[in-house]
Every structure is written in C-alpha cells, then in structure tokens.
C-alpha positions in Angstrom: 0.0 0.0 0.0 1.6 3.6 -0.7 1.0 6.8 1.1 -2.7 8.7 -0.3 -1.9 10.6 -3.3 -2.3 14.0 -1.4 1.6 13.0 0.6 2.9 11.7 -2.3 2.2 15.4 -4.5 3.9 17.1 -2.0 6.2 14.9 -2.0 7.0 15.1 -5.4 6.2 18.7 -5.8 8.8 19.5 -3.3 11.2 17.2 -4.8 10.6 18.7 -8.2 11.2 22.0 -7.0 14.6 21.5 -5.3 15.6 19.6 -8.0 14.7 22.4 -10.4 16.9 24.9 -8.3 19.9 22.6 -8.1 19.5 22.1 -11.9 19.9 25.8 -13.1 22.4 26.4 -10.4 24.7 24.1 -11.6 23.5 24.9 -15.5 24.6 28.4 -14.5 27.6 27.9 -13.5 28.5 25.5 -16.2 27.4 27.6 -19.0 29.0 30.5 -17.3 32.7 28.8 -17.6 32.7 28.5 -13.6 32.5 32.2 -12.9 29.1 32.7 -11.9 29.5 30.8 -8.3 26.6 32.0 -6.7 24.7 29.0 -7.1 21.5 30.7 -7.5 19.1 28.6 -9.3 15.5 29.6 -9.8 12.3 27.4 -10.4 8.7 28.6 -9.7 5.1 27.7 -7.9 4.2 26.4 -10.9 6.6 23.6 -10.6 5.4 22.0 -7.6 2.2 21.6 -8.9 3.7 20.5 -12.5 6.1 18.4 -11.0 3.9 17.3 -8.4 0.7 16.1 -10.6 3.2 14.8 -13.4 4.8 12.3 -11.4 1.6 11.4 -9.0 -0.9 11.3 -12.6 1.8 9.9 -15.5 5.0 8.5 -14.2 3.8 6.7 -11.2 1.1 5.0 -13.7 3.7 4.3 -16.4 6.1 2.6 -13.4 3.5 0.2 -11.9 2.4 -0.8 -15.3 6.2 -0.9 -17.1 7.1 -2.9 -13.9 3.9 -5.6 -13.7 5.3 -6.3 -17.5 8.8 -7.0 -16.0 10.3 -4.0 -17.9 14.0 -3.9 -16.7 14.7 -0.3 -14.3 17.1 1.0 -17.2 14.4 0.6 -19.7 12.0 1.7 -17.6 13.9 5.2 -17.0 14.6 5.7 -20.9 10.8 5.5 -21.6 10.7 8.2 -18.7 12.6 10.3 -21.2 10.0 10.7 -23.5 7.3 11.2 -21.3 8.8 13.9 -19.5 9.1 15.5 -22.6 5.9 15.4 -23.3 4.3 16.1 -20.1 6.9 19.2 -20.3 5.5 20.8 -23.4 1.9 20.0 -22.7 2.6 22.2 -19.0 4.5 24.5 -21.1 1.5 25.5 -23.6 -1.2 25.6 -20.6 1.5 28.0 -19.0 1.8 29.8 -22.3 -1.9 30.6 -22.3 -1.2 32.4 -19.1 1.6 34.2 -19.9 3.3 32.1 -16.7 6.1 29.4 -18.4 9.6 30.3 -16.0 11.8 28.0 -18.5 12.8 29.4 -22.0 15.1 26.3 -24.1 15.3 28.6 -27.1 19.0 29.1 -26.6 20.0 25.5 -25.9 21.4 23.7 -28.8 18.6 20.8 -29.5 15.7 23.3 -28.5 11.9 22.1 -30.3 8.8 23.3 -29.6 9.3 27.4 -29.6 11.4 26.8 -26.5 9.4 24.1 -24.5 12.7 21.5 -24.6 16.3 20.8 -25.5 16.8 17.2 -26.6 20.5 18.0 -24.5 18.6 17.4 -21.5 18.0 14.0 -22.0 20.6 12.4 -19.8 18.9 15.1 -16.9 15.4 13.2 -17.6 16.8 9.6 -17.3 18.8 10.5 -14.2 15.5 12.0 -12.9 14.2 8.3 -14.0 16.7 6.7 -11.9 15.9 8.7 -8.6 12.6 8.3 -9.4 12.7 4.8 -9.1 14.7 5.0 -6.0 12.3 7.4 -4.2 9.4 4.6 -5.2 11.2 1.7 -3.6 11.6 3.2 -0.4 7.8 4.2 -0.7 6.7 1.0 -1.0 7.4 0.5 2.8 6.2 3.7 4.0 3.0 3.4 5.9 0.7 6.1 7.4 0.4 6.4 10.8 -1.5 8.7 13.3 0.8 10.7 15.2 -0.2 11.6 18.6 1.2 14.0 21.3 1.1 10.6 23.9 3.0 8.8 20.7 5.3 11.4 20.2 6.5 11.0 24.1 6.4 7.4 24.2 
C-alpha cells in the first residue's frame, strides 16, 4: 500500500522544485565557464504543482504498469525520457496561455517546440528516472500512521 496521493504530491512537488533549483544552479555555472558561483538557481510555484501532478498522474502510472510487465529499471527510465518531454511541453503550452512558463530552451542547442525543450537534456530526464525509481522503492514501505502528542513522548 503507498502513502494517499495527497503525501505523495507534496512529496514530489517538493522534490521537483529542489531539483529544479539545483539544476539551473549548476547549468549556470557551467554555461557560465565557472565564474558565476553563486549558485542561484531559480524554479517557480508552478513547478510544484507541475512536478507534483506529473509524477503522481503519468509516471507513477507508467512505473506500476512498465514494472507488472517486467520492464528492466534501465528501460523503464529511458521511456521516462519521452514522457517527461511530453508532459513538459503539454505544461509549457497551458503556462503559455497564461503568460506564466519560467523556463525558456530557445537558446539551448537541440531546443523544439518554440522553447518548450532541449533534446541536451535528456541524460537530466533519465537520471530524474533513476531517482525516481529510488524514491518509489523506499515508498513501497512507508506506511501512514497517526501521530499523537502521547505517541510522540512514548
């Protein structure tokens, strides 16, 4: 049994978020030739939700399923790929209608969709596969419990 769907949003909204940060930090200072070290990355609201429902509504369905078929975890990460890609550019056009997409690939190398992606970011999206897959088995034992001020001091 996993933890209600409403636990495991935040959960992955958070983690979306802080990975989001840590990725354009680090893209920063790469692209910058290592003289930008303030580490600042940026990610927005949005995310946690986009993150959050993504991974709680699409991945988590495409895991169970890939893994009931016996899909090995490598192949199951590079099919990730193209669904984050695709979940990516259908968030990106709803945000477009709002005026309120915070990411802009137009300048990357393998950009498509006006912007929406960089094919260069692959690797990123199968490593996001790989902790995803982590995060989900340690889930799998994670049980809800009802936490009590007379638990607590037990």
């Amino acid at each position: 049994e996993m933890l209600p769907w409403k636990y495991r949003l935040f959960l992955w909204g958070i983690n979306g978020v802080f990975a989001e940060v840590v990725f354009t930090a680090v893209h920063d200072f790469v692209v910058s030739a290592a003289t930008d070290r303030k580490f600042a990355g940026s990610s927005s609201i949005w995310s946690f939700f986009l993150f959050g429902l993504g991974v709680v509504c699409v991945t988590e369905l495409l895991h169970h399923g890939l893994a009931q078929l016996g899909v090995p975890l490598l192949a199951r990460c590079a099919l990730y790929v193209p669904t984050a890609y695709v979940w990516q550019i259908a968030c990106g056009l709803f945000l477009d209608l709002f005026g309120a997409r915070h990411w802009d690939c137009t300048n990357s190398h393998y950009s498509f969709s006006q912007g929406l992606g960089a094919l260069e970011y692959a690797p990123v999206w199968f490593l996001a596969g790989l902790y995803f897959e982590w995060v989900m088995s340690m889930l799998k034992g994670v049980k809800m419990t009802t936490c009590t001020a007379a638990s607590l001091l037990a």
